[in-house]
C-alpha positions as CSV (number, residue, x, y, z in Angstrom):
1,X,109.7,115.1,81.2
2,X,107.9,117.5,83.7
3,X,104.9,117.5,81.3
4,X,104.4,113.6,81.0
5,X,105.4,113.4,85.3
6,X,102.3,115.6,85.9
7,X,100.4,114.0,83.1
8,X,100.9,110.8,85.0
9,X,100.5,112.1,88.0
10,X,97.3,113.9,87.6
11,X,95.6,110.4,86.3
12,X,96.7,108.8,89.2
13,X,95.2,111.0,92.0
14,X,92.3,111.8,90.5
15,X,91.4,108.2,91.3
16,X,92.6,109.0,94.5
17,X,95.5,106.8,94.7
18,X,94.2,104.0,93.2
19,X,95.6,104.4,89.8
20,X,94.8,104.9,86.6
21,X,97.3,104.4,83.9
22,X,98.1,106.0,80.7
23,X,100.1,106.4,77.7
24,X,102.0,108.5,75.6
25,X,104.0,108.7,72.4
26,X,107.6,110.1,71.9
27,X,108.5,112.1,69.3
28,X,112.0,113.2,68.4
29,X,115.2,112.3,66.3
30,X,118.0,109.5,65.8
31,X,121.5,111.5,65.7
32,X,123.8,108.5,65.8
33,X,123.9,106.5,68.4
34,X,121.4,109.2,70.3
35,X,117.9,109.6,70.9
36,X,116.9,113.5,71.0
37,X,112.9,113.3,73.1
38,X,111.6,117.3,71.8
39,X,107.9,116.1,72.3
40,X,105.1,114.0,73.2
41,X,101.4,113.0,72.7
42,X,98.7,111.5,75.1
43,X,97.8,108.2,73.5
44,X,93.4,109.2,74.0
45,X,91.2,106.4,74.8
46,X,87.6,105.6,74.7
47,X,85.5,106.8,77.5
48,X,85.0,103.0,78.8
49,X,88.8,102.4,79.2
50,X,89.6,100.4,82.4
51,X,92.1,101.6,85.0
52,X,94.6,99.3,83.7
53,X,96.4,100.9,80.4
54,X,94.8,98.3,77.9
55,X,94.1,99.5,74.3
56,X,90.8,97.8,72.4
57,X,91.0,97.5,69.0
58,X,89.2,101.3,68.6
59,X,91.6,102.6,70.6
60,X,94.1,101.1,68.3
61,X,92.8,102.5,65.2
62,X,92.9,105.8,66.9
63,X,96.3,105.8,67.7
64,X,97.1,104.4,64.2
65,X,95.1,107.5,62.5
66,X,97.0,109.9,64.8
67,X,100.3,108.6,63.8
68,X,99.6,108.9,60.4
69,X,98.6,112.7,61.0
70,X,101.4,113.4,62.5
71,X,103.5,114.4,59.4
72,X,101.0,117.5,58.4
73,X,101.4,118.7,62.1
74,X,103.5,121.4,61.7
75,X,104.6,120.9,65.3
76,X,106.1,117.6,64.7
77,X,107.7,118.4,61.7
78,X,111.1,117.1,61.2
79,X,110.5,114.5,64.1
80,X,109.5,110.4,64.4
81,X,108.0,108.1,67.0
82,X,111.2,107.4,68.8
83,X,109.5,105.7,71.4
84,X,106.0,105.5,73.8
85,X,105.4,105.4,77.7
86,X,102.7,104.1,80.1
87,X,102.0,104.4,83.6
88,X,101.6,101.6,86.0
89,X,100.2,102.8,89.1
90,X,100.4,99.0,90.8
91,X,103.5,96.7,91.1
92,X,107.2,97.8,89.8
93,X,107.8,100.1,86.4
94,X,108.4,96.6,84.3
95,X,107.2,95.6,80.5
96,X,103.9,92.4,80.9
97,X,103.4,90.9,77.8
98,X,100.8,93.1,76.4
99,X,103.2,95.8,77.0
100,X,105.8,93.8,74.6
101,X,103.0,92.9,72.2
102,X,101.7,96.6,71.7
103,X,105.6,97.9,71.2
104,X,105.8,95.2,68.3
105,X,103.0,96.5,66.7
106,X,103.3,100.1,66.8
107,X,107.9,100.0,66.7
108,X,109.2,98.2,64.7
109,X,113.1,99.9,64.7
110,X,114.8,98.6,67.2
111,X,116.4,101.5,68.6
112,X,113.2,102.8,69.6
113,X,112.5,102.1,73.4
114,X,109.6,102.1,75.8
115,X,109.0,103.5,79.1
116,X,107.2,102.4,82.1
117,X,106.3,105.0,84.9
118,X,105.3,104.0,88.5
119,X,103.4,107.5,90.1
120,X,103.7,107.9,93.5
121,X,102.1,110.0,96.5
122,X,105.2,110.1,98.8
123,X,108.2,109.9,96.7
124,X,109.1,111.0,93.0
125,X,108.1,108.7,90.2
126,X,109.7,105.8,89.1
127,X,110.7,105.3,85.4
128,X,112.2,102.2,83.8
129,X,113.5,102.4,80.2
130,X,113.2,99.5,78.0
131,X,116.0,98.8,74.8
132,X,115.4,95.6,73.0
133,X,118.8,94.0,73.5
134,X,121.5,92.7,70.9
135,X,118.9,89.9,70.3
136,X,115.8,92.3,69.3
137,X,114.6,90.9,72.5
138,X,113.5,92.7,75.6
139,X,114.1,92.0,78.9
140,X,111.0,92.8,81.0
141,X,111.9,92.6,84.1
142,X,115.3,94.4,83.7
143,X,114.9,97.8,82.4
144,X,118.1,98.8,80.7
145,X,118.4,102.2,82.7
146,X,115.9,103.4,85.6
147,X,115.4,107.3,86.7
148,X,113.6,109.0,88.8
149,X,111.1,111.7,87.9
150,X,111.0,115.1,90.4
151,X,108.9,118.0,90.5
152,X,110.4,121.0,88.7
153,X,111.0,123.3,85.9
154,X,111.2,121.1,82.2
155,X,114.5,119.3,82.2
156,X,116.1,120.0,85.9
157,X,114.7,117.2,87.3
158,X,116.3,114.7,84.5
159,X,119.5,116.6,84.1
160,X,119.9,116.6,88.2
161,X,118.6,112.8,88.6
162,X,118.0,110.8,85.8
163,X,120.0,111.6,82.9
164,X,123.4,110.0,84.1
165,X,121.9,106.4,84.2
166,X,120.6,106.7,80.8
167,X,122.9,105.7,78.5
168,X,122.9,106.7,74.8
169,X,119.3,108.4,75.5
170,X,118.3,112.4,75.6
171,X,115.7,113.3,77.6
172,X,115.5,116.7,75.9
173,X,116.7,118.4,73.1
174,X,120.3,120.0,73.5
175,X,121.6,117.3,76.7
176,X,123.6,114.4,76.4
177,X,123.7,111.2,78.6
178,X,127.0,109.8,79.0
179,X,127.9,107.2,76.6
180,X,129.0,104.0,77.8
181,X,132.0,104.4,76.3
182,X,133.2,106.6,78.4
183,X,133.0,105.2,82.0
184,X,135.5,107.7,83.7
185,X,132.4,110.7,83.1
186,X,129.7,108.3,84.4
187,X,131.6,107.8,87.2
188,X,132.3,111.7,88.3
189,X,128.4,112.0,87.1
190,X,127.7,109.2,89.6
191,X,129.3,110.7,92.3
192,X,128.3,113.9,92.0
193,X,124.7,112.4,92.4
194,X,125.7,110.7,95.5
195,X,126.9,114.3,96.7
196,X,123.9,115.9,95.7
197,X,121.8,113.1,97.4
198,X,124.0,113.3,100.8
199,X,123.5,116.7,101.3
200,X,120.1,116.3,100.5
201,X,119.2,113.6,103.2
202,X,121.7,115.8,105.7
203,X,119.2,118.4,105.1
204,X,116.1,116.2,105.2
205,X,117.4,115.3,108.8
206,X,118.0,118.4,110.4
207,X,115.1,119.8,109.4
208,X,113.4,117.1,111.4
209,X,115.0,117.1,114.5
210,X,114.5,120.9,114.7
211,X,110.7,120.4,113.6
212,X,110.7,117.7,116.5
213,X,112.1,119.7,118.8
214,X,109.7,122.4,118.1
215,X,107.2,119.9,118.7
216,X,108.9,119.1,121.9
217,X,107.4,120.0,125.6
218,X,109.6,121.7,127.6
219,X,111.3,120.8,129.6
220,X,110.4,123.1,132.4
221,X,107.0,123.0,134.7
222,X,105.7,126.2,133.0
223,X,104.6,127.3,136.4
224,X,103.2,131.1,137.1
225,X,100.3,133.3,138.3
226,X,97.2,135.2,137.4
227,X,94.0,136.6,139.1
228,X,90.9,135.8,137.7
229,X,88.5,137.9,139.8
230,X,89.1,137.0,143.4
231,X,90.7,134.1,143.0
232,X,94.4,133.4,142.1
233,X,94.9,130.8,139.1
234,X,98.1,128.9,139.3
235,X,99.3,127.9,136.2
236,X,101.6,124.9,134.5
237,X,102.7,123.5,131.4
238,X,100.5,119.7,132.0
239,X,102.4,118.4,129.2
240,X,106.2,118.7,130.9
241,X,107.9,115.2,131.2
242,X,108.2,116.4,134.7
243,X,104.5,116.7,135.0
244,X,103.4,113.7,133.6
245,X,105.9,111.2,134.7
246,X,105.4,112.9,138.3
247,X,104.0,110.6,141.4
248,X,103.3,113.3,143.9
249,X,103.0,116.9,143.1
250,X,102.4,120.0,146.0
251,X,101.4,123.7,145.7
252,X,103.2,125.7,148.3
253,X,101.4,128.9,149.2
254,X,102.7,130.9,151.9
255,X,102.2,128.3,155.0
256,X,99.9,126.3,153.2
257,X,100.4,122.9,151.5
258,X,97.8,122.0,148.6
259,X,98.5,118.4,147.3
260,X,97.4,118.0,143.8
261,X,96.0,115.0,142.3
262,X,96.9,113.4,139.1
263,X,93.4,114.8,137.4
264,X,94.6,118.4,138.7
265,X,98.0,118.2,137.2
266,X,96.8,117.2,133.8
267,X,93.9,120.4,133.3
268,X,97.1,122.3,134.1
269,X,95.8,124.7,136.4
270,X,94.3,125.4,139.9
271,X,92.2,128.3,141.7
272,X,93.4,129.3,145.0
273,X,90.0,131.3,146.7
274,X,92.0,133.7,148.4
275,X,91.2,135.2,152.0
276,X,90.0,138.8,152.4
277,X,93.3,140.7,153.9
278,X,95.0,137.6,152.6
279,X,97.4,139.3,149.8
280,X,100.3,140.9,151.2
281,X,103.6,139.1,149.3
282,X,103.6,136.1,148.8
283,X,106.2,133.2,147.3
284,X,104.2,130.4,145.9
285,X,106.0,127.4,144.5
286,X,105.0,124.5,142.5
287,X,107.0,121.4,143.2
288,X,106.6,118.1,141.3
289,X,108.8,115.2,142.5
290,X,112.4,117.0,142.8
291,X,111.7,119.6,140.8
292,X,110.0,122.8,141.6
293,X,109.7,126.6,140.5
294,X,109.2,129.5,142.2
295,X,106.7,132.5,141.6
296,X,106.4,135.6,143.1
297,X,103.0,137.4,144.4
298,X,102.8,140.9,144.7
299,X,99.8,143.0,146.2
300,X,100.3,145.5,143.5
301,X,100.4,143.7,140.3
302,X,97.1,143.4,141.2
């Protein structure tokens, strides 16, 4: 299942988002009232394929000689066509008619199912799984299971997410959905999802709230000192809710008042030309609105 996600997903950004779908056939075993998936092949078509998954009558006889093949691929060998997929990069992971029309032609058991993928950027693929129903019909706007598809090693991602709403269908060899007949295990399966998915989103949103609070200004002014040369540099944190929701702001040096204009605030710093003889100790402050922070200057940090 991680093979035919990043199949799918590769096709779909390398048209940079705007899709291009694909195909694939399933190969495994019937064991009762189980499917076992233990491969699958790209279904290849012609170099003039459109974006939309659409096989020409070529690309049908194509797929028709590789299915005959298939039996003196060692590879295969004990294995059927238990089923196919496609991709749909646009609209919701459902069957269209062609969809219904191709299954017909190539499966004709009417255990064997189809899957539709939708690929996405942001959030794992979607997958819809399609049983013909007591009928031999399908439904093909109601997928009789859904799953999601993650990112990880072969098999976690549908034994952690998909598997337990797949009824009576492996997704690889060796794991079990729950049967329907026994709803009690679908239910702690269930459940345990809904743990696994709390947690998760818990997680997701304290990781953002400390990644927004990193992002956060401070909520101090920032204020301090340097010299640059002869001139003392005051220095502020312009991006302080104090600082930019402030009306009137005032450096205090020794006996001297400097008001500082909106302009000033925002490059967040000022140069103070200092007088010859003028250095002795000094407390300058920086006060904006009712706040305001103190910094010390001393002759012989210079």
């Amino acid at each position: 299942m991680e093979q035919v996600r990043s199949f799918v997903g590769s096709t779909y950004v390398s048209r940079n988002g705007n899709g291009t779908d694909v195909g694939g056939v399933f190969y495994g075993r019937k064991d009762g009232e189980q499917i076992h998936v233990t491969t699958w092949r790209p279904i290849v078509r012609g170099k003039d394929a459109t974006a939309h998954f659409y096989l020409d009558s070529k690309d049908e006889q194509n797929l028709g000689r590789m299915l005959k093949s298939a039996g003196s691929d060692p590879t295969l060998d004990g294995t059927e066509v238990v089923g196919w997929f496609r991709s749909r990069s646009k609209g919701e992971p459902v069957l269209d008619s062609q969809d219904i029309r191709f299954h017909e032609k190539l499966l004709d058991l009417p255990w064997q199912f189809a899957m539709v993928i939708r690929p996405s950027h942001q959030r794992p693929a979607e997958a819809g799984i399609f049983l013909r129903n007591s009928e031999g019909d399908f439904e093909p706007n109601h997928p009789t299971a859904k799953m999601s598809l993650l990112p990880g090693p072969v098999g976690v991602s549908a034994n952690a997410v998909g598997s337990v709403a797949i009824p009576d269908v492996t997704l690889f060899d060796g794991y079990s959905a729950p049967k329907r007949s026994f709803p009690m295990r679908l239910v702690a399966s269930v459940l345990a999802l809904a743990v696994f998915v709390a947690f998760g989103a818990i997680f997701l949103l304290q990781w953002n709230e400390q990644r927004e609070a990193a992002l956060r200004p401070a909520d101090g002014l920032g204020f301090e000192l340097v010299f640059d040369g002869e001139d003392l540099k005051a220095r502020w944190n312009p991006a302080s809710p104090a600082i930019l929701s402030a009306d009137n702001a005032q450096l205090l040096l020794g006996g001297e008042r400097v008001q500082l204009s909106h302009a000033e605030l925002a490059q967040g710093f000022l140069r103070v030309p200092m007088k010859p003889g003028g250095l002795g100790d000094t407390e300058v402050s920086l006060r904006v609105g009712d706040r305001e922070e103190v910094a010390q200057l001393i002759t012989a940090a210079r």
